[in-house]
C-alpha positions in Angstrom: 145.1 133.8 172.7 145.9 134.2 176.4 142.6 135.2 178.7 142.3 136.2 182.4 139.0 135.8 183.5 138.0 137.9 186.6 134.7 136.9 188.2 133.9 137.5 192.0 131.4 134.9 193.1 132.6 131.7 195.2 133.1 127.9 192.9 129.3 126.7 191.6 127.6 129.9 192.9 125.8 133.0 190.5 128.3 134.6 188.3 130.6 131.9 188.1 128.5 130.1 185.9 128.9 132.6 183.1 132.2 132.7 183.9 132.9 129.1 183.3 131.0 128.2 180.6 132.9 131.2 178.6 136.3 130.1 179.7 135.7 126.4 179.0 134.1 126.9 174.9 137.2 129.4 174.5 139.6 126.5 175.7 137.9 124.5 173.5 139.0 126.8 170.6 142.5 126.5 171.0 142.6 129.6 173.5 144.4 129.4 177.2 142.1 130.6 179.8 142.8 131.6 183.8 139.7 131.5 185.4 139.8 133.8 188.8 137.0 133.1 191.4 136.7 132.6 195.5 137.1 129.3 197.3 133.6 127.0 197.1 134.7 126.7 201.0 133.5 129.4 203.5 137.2 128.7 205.1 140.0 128.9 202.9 143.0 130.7 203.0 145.0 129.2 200.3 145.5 130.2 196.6 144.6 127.1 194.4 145.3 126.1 191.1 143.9 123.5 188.9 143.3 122.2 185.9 139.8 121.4 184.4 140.3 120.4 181.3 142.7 121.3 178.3 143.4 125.2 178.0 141.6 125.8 181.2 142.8 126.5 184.5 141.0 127.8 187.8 142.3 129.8 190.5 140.7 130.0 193.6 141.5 132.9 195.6 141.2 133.0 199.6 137.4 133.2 201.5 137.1 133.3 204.7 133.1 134.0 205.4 132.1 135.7 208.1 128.3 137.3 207.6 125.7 136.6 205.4 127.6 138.8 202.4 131.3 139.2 203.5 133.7 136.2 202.5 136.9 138.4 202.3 136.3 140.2 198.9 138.9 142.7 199.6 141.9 140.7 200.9 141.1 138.9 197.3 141.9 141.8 195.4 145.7 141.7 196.6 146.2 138.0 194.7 143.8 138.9 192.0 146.1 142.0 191.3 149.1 140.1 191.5 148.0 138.1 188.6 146.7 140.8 186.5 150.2 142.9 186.7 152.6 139.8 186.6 150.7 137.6 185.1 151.0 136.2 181.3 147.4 137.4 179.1 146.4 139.5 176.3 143.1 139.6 177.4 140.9 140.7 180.5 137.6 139.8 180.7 136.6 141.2 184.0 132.9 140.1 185.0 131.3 142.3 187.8 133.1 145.6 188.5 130.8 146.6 190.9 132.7 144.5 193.0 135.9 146.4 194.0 137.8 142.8 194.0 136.9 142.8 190.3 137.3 146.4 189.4 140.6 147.7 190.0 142.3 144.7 189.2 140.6 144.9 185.7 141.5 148.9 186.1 145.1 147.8 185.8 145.1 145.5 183.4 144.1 148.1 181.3 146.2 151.5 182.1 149.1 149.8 183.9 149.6 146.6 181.5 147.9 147.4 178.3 146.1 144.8 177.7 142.4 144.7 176.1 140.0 144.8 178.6 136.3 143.3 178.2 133.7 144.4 180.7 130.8 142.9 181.6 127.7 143.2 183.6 125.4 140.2 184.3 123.3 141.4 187.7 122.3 145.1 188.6 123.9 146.5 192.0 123.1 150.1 192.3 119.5 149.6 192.3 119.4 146.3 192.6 121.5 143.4 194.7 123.6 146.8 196.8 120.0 147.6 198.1 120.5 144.4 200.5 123.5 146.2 202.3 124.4 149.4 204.2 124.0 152.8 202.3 127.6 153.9 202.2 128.4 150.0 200.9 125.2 150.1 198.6 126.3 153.6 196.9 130.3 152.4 196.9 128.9 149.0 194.7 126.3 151.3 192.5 129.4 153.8 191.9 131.9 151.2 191.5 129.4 149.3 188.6 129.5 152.1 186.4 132.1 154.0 187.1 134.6 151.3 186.1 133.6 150.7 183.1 135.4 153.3 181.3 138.4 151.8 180.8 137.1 149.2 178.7 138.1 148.7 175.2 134.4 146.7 174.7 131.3 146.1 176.7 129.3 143.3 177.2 125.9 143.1 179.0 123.7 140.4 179.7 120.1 142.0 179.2 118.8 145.3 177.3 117.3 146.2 180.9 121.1 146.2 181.6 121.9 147.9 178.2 119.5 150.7 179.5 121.7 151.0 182.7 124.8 152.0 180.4 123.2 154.3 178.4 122.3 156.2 181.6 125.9 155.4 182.9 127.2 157.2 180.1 125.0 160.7 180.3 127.0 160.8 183.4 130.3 159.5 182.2 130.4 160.4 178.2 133.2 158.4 177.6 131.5 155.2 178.2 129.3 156.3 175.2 132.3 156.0 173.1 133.0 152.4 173.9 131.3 149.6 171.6 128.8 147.6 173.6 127.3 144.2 172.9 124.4 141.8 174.7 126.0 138.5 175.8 122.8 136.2 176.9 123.7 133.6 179.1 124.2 130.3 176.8 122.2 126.7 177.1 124.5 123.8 178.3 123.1 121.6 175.0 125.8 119.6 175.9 125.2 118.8 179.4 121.3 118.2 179.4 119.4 116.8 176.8 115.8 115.9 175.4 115.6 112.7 177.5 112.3 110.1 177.5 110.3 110.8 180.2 109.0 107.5 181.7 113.2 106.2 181.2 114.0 109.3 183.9 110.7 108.5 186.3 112.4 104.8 185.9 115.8 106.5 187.2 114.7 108.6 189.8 111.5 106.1 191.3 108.7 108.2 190.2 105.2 107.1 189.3 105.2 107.2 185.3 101.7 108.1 185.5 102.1 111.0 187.6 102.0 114.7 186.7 105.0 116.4 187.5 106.3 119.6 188.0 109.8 120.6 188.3 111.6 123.7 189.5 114.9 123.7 190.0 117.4 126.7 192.3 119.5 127.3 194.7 118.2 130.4 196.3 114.4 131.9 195.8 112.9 135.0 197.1 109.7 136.9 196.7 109.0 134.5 193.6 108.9 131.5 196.0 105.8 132.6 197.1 104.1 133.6 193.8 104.5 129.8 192.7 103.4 128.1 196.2 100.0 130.3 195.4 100.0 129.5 191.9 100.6 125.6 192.9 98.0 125.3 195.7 95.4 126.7 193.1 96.6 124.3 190.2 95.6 121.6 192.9 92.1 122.9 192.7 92.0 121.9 189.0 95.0 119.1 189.1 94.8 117.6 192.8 96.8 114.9 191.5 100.0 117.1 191.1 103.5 117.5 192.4 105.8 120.1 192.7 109.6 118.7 192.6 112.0 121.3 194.1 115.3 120.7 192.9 118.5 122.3 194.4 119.2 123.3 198.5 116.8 126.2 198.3 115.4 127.0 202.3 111.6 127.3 202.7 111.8 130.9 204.5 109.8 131.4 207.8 107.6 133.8 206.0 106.3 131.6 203.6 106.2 128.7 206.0 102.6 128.8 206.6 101.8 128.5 202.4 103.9 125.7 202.1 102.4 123.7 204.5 99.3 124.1 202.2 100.9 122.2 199.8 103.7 120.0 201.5 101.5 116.5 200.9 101.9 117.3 197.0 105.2 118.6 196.9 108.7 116.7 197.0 112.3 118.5 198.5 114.7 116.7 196.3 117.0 119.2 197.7 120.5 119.2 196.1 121.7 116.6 193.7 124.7 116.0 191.6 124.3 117.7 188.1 124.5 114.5 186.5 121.1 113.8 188.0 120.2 117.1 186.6 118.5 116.0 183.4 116.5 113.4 184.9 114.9 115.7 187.1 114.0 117.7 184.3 113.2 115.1 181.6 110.8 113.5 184.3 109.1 117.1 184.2 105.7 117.6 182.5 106.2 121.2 183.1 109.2 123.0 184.3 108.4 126.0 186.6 110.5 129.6 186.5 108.9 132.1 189.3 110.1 135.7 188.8 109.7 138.9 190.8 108.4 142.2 189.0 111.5 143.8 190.6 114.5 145.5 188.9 117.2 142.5 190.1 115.1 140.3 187.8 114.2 142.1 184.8 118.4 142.6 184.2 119.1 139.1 184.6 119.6 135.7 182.4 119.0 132.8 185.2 121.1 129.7 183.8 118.7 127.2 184.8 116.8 128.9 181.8 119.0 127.2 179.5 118.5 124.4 181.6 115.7 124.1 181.4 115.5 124.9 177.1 117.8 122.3 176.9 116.1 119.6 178.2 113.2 119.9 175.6 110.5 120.3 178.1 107.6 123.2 178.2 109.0 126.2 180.5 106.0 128.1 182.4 107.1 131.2 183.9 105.7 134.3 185.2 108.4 136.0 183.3 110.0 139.4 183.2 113.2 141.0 181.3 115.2 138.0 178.8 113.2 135.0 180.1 109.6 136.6 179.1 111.6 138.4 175.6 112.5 134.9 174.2 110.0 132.7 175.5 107.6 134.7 174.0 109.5 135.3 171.1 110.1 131.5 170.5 107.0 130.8 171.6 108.8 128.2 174.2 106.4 128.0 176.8 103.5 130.1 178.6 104.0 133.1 180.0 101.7 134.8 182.4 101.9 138.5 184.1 104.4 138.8 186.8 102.4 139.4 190.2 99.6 137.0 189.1 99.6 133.6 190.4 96.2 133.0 189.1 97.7 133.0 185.8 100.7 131.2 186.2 97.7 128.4 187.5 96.1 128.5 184.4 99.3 128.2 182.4 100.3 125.4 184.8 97.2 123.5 184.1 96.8 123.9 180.6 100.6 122.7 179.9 99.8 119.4 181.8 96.2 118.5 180.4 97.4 119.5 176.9 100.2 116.6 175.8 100.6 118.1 171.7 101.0 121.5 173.5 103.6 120.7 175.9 105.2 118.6 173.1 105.1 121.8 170.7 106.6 124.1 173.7 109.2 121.3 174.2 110.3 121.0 171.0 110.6 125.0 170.0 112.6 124.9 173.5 115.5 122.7 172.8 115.5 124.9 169.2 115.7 128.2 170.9 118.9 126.2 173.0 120.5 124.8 170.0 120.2 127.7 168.2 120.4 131.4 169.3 121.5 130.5 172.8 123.5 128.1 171.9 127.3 128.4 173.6 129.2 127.9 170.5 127.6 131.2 168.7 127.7 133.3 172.1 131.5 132.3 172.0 131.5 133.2 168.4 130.7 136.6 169.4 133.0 137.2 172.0 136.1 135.9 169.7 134.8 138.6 167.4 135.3 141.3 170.5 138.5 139.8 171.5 140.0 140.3 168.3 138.9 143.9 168.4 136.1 143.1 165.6 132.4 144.4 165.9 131.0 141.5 168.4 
């Protein structure tokens, strides 16, 4: 089968992710996959293609950034549209129709080609991510979310705070009512990152085998960042011997400047690494740390450093909301404490790292919850089920 993948976000950034990891297990399978995204380079006006491995191909479309949000979405549209009315596909999977770059493109896949469109929704806009921009832009990224996805032959979504979201959708537009919907979570990359022995990754990566270590891992934080500093300069009270790793090119914002300085002697800003180094990071880990915000954005979203982090068979202690809290509770694969408490998320902290059998037990049903439910190769199961026009 022939797939067009749409997808909005820029190479290695947000959306893309879910994007990629579909496209490559479908390749996998026998399928040929285009892949759609922005340039990874904030100057860029050429269209790209290239090859990453049999069946897979990537296009990267113009971006040109110029403000904290605008990379040239729109001009994007005119190539992305190209490709969906001359290009050769039977199937659309358009990710993100909030985004007008995504949405009419998928639009006319559907009514002017034909061909079976799949949309999905991974991150709220109206309500959500829009809030960050202008009103008229906010409401035109809200409408566009749920207003496009009508002409869809199937729906997937990413959360059931998400799955709530379309049912409301559809007491406003009934014929999204009539369209079969199914939850896509966000897969674990079992392949990539693996249970690992701990003191062989401190032996990698020069850190003290007899230290106690925790890891948390991102690219961008917000609100949450400074739940966990608070939560981490308590832990000290108990643990003084602790360190927080940060892993990825996350900034310390001004606001929050003052807490981290409370805690800068124990904590280390790996900053960003290559992904191979990836599962060192985290195997070295006695804990691996997931802040959360008790805000909508959060509860309708599947972060994949959470199947990072299952994957590499360490205990995950969040403050979780939404899908994270759902299945590590569920799964019982680490310790969850309430959202705005980082008194809690202390204790949990703590206890994981004093308690070896626990953090072994937590570890263990982890890397289960990765190789089984969330594993990629039954989320692609389901979605070859929805391509096919079968009940995903």
């Amino acid at each position: 089968m022939k797939v067009l993948v749409l997808n909005h976000n820029q190479e290695n950034f947000g959306t893309y992710y879910r994007c990629l990891f579909h496209s490559r297990h479908l390749a996998r399978r026998g399928h040929e996959v285009l892949m759609l995204c922005a340039s990874g380079s904030t100057l860029d006006p050429l269209i790209r293609t290239k090859e990453l491995e049999k069946g897979l191909k990537i296009m990267t479309l113009p971006r040109v950034k110029y403000g904290q949000y605008f990379s040239g979405q729109m001009a994007r549209s005119l190539p992305a549209l190209a490709q969906v009315l001359f290009g050769d596909y039977e199937v659309c999977h358009a990710f993100t129709v909030a985004q007008p770059q995504i949405a009419y493109p998928a639009w006319a896949a559907r009514r002017l080609r034909g061909k079976r469109l799949i949309v999905d929704w991974d991150d709220l806009w109206g309500g959500g991510f829009a809030e960050a921009h202008a009103g008229l832009i906010s409401r035109v990224l809200g409408w566009h979310e749920r207003y496009f996805l009508q002409p869809a032959h199937h729906i997937t979504y990413v959360s059931k705070k998400i799955g709530d979201e379309i049912e409301k959708a559809a007491e406003r537009y009934p014929a999204i009512a009539r369209i079969p919907k199914t939850l896509i979570p966000n897969g674990a990359n079992t392949e990539g990152i693996r249970p690992l022995d701990q003191q062989a990754c401190r032996r990698q990566l020069g850190i003290d085998p007899q230290a106690k270590i925790l890891v948390s891992m991102a690219n961008t934080y917000t609100e949450s960042l400074q739940l966990m500093l608070e939560a981490f300069l308590l832990a000290l009270e108990t643990e003084p011997e602790l360190k927080l790793y940060l892993v990825g090119e996350a900034p310390i914002p001004e606001a929050y400047q003052d807490l981290f300085q409370k805690v800068q002697h124990r904590t280390v800003r790996v900053g960003k690494v290559p992904f191979a180094q990836v599962p060192f990071y985290l195997g070295a880990a006695d804990a691996l740390v997931l802040p959360m915000e008790d805000n909508p954005i959060e509860e309708a979203r599947f972060p994949m450093r959470f199947g990072d982090y299952l994957a590499s068979g360490r205990p995950v202690v969040s403050n979780a909301v939404g899908e994270v809290k759902r299945y590590l509770n569920e799964y019982e694969a680490g310790l969850v404490s309430p959202p705005s408490d980082p008194k809690g998320l202390a204790e949990n902290l703590v206890k994981v790292v004093q308690d070896p059998e626990l953090a072994r037990q937590c570890g263990a049903r982890a890397r289960a919850l990765a190789e089984g439910p969330l594993n990629w190769d039954q989320v692609i199961d389901q979605v070859e089920r929805i391509y096919r026009g079968e009940k995903g």
